[in-house]
C-alpha positions as CSV (number, residue, x, y, z in Angstrom):
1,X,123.2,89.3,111.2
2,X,121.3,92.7,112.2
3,X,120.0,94.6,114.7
4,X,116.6,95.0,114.2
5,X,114.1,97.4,115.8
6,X,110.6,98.3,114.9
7,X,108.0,101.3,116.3
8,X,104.5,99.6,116.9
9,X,101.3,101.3,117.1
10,X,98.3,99.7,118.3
11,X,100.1,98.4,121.9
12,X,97.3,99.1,124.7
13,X,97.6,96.0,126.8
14,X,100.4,94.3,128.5
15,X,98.8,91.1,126.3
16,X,99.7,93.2,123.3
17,X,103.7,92.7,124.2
18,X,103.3,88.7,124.3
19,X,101.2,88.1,121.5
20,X,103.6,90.2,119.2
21,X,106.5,88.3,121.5
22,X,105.4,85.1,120.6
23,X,104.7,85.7,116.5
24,X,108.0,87.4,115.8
25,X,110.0,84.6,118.2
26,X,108.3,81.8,115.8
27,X,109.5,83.8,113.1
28,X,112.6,81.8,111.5
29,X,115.6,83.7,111.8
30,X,114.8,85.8,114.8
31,X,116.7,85.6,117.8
32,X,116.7,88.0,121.3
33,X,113.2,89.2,121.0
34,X,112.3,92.1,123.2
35,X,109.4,93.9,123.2
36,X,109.4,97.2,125.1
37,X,105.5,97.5,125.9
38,X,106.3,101.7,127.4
39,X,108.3,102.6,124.4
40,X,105.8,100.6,121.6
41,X,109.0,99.2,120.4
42,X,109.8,95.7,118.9
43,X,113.9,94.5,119.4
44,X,115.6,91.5,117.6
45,X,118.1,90.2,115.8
46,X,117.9,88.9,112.4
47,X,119.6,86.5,110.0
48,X,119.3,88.1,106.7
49,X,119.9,85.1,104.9
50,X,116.7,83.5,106.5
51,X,114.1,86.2,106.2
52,X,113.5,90.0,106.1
53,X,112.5,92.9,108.5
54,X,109.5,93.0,105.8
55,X,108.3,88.9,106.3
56,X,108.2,90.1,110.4
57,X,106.5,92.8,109.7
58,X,104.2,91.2,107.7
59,X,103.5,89.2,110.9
60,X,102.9,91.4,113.0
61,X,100.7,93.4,110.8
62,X,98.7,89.9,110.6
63,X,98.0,90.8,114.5
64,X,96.4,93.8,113.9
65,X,99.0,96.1,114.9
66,X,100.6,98.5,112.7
67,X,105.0,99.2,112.1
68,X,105.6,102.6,112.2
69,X,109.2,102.2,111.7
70,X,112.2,100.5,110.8
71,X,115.8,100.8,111.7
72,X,118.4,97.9,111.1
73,X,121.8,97.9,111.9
74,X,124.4,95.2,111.0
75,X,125.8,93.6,113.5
């Protein structure tokens, strides 16, 4: 497992947090999703044996919103 967190551009609406919420919680191998709407930050962990910061990110690209940044840590 690992920490995962992710800078997001493209957040202007409280809307922004669910929809980005939603997509990376439906995501398989995700778990404690957090999205901190003041900080344009994305929180989760992830089973690397499942999928890849890069398959989420993908995701929420998809949305129309953009990953700054990447930091994992394992856990």
């Amino acid at each position: 497992m690992e920490k995962v967190m992710m800078k997001l551009g493209g957040l202007t609406c409280p809307s922004c947090l669910t929809k980005i919420q939603k997509s990376v919680e439906m995501t398989d191998g995700t778990a404690d999703v957090k999205v901190l709407f003041n900080a344009g930050k994305v929180k989760f962990n992830l089973d690397s044996l499942v999928t890849s910061p890069d398959v989420v990110q993908n995701n929420i690209e998809k949305l129309g919103y953009t990953v700054q940044g990447i930091k994992t840590k394992e856990i």
